[in-house]
N, C-alpha and C positions, 0 to 999 in steps of 0.2 A: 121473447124466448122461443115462441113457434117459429119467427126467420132464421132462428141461429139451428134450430133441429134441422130444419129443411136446407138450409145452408149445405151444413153435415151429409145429408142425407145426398143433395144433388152431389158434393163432392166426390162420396163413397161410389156415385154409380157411374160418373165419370172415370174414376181412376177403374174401374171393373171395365166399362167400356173398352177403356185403350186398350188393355190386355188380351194376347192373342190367348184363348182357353184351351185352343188345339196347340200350343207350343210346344207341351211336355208330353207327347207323342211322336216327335221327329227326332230320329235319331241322328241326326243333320244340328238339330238345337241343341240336345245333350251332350253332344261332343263337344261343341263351344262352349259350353255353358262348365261343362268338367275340364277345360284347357284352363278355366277363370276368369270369361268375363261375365260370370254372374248370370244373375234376370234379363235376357235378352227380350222378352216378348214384349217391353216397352221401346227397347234402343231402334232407333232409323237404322239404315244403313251406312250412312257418311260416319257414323259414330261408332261405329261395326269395324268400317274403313280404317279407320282410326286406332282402334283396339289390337286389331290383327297386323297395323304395320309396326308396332310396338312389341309385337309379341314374340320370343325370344326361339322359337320353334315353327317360323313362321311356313320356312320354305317344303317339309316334309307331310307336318301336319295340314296347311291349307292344299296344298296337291292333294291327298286323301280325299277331302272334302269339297272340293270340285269335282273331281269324280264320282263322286257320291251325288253330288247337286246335278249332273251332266242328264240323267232321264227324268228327275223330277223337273226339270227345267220344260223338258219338250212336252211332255200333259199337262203342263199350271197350267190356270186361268191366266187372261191378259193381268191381273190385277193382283196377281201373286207375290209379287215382289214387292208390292207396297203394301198389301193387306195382313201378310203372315209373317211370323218371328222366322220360319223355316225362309220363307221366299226372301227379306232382308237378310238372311244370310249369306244364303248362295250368291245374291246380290254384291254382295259385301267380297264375299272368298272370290266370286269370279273377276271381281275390279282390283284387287291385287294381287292376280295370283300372273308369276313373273317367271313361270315354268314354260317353254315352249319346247318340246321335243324335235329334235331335226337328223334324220339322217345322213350320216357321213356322204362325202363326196368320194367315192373308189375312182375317178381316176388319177392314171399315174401319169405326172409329169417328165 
């Protein structure tokens, strides 16, 4: 009975563990997370990847949100993108985001 409590108990702090606790303070995460894909502060980012090439509003709303990621980017830590639900984001929107702006060529042939 005492292995099956502590079982329990190592489980519960495990799954507490993975969980980023600063997630639902990025307004970076809440937007994703209000677009529908749920609880991010578990998901990697290839699975972010994933979610957002399926996502039906892909090309307006992830431009928003790589500009939004573009200064948080430059102040992360080296270890932001794998550590935080916020940095597997940006991770995520910046590896599919398929918007490159280019200025016209004015001359005339």
């Amino acid at each position: 009975m005492r292995a099956k409590v502590l079982a329990v108990v190592f489980a519960i702090m495990v799954a507490i563990g993975c969980a980023d606790p600063n997630a639902q303070r990025s307004a970076v995460v809440r937007r994703i997370e209000f677009a529908g894909a749920g609880d991010v502060s578990s998901l990697t980012a290839p699975e972010l990847v994933e979610w957002i090439e399926h996502h039906p509003e892909k090309e307006a709303m992830f431009r928003d949100l790589n500009l939004d990621c573009a200064p948080l980017r430059i102040r992360a830590a080296a270890d932001w993108s794998m550590r935080t639900a916020e940095g597997r984001v940006c991770s995520a929107v910046e590896q599919t985001d398929t918007y490159v702006p280019r200025d016209a060529d004015k001359t005339a042939y």
